[in-house]
C-alpha positions as a printed NumPy array, in Angstrom:
array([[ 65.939,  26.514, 161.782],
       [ 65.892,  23.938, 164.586],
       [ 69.262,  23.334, 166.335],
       [ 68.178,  20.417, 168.657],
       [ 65.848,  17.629, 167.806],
       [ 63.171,  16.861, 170.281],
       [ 60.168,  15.138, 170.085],
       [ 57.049,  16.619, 169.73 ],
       [ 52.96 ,  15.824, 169.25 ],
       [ 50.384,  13.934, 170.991],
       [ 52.177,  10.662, 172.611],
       [ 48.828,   7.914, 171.608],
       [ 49.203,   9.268, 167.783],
       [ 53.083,  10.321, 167.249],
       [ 54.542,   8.412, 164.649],
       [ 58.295,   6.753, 165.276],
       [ 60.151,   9.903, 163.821],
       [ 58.637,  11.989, 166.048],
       [ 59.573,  10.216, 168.961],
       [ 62.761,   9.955, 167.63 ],
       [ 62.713,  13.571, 167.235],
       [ 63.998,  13.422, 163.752],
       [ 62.219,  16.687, 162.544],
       [ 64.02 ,  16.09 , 159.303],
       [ 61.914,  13.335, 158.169],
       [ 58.689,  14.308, 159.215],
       [ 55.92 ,  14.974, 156.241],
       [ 52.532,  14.209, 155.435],
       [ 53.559,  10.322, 156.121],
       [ 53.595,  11.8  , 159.893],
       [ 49.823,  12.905, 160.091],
       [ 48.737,   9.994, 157.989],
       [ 50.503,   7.875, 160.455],
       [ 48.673,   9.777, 162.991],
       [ 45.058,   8.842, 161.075],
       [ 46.21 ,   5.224, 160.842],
       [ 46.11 ,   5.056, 164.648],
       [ 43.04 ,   7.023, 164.818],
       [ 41.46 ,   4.631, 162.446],
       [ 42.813,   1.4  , 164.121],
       [ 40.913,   2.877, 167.395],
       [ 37.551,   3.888, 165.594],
       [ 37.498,   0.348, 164.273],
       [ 38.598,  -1.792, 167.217],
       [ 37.994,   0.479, 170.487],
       [ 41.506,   0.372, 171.616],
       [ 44.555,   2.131, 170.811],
       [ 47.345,  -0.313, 168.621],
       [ 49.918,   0.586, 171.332],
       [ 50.065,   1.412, 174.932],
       [ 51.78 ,   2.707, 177.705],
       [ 51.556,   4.57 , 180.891],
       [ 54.709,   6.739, 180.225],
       [ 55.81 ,   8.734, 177.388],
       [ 58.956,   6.057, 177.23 ],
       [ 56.782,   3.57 , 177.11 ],
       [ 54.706,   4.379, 174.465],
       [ 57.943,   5.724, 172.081],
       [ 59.627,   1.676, 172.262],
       [ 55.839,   0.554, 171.277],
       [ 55.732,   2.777, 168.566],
       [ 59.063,   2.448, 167.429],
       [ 59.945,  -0.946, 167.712],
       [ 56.656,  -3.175, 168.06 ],
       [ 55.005,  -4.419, 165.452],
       [ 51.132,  -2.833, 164.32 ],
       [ 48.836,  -5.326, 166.052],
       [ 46.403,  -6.874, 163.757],
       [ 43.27 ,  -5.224, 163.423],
       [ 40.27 ,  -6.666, 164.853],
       [ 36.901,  -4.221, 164.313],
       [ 34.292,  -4.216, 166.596],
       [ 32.376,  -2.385, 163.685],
       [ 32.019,  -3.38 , 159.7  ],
       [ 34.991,  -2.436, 157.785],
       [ 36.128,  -2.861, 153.834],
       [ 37.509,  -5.996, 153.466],
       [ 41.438,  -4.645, 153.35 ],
       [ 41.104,  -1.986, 155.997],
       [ 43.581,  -3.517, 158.412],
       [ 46.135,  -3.641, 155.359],
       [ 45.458,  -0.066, 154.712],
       [ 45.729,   0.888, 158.305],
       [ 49.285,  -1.325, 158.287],
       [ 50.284,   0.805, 155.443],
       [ 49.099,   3.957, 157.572],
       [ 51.156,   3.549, 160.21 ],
       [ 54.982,   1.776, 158.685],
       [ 57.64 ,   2.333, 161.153],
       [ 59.276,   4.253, 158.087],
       [ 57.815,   7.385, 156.571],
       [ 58.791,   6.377, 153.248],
       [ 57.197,   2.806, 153.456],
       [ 53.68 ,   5.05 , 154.025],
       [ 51.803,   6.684, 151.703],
       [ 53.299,   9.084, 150.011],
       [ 50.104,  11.903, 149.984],
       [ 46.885,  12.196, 151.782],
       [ 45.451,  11.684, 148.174],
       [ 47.346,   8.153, 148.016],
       [ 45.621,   7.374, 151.324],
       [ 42.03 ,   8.198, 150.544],
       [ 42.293,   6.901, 146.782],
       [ 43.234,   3.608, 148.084],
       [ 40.575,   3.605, 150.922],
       [ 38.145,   3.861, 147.979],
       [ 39.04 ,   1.017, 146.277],
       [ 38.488,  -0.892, 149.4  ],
       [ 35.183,   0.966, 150.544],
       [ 33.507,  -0.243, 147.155],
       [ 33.541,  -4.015, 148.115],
       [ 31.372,  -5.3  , 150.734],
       [ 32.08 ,  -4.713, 154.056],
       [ 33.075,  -7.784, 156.388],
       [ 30.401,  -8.509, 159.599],
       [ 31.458,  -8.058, 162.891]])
């Protein structure tokens, strides 16, 4: 068992509770947070947060708010909403399974998807 918490993962993807280093809490809500920001920067081009120091980029994840999508690319109409969902500061606000995650990206890839 762990006796210190420290944070741990790839800076650009970690979700809040791994910067926080609150090993306790992390769960599949922690990688899907970490294909949330992958998907925000397929979309748009650009990471959702960012910052030249590992600091930097904890306080954006952890206290700034998901920026509003904006794809450079056609996307579902209510991919930004699924993204938001993706990446809630709070593991338990995400989606609870991987199989949550890609059940309700199909609802959203069977409607037409929005122009650029």
């Amino acid at each position: 068992s762990r006796s210190t918490e420290e944070a741990s993962g790839t800076p650009r993807y970690m979700a809040p509770e791994q910067f926080m280093g609150k090993w306790r809490d992390y769960g599949p809500g922690t990688d899907l947070y970490a294909v949330g920001i992958m998907a925000y920067q397929l979309a748009s081009g650009e990471l959702p947060f960012k910052g030249a120091t590992f600091m930097m980029l904890a306080m954006a994840h952890i206290n700034t708010a998901m920026p509003e999508l904006t794809p450079r690319i056609a996307v579902p109409e209510g991919f930004g909403e699924w993204i938001r969902r993706m990446t809630m500061k709070k593991p338990g606000d995400r989606f609870q399974s991987a199989a949550d995650a890609v059940w309700a990206l199909s609802v959203f890839s069977s409607k037409a998807p929005l122009a650029r």
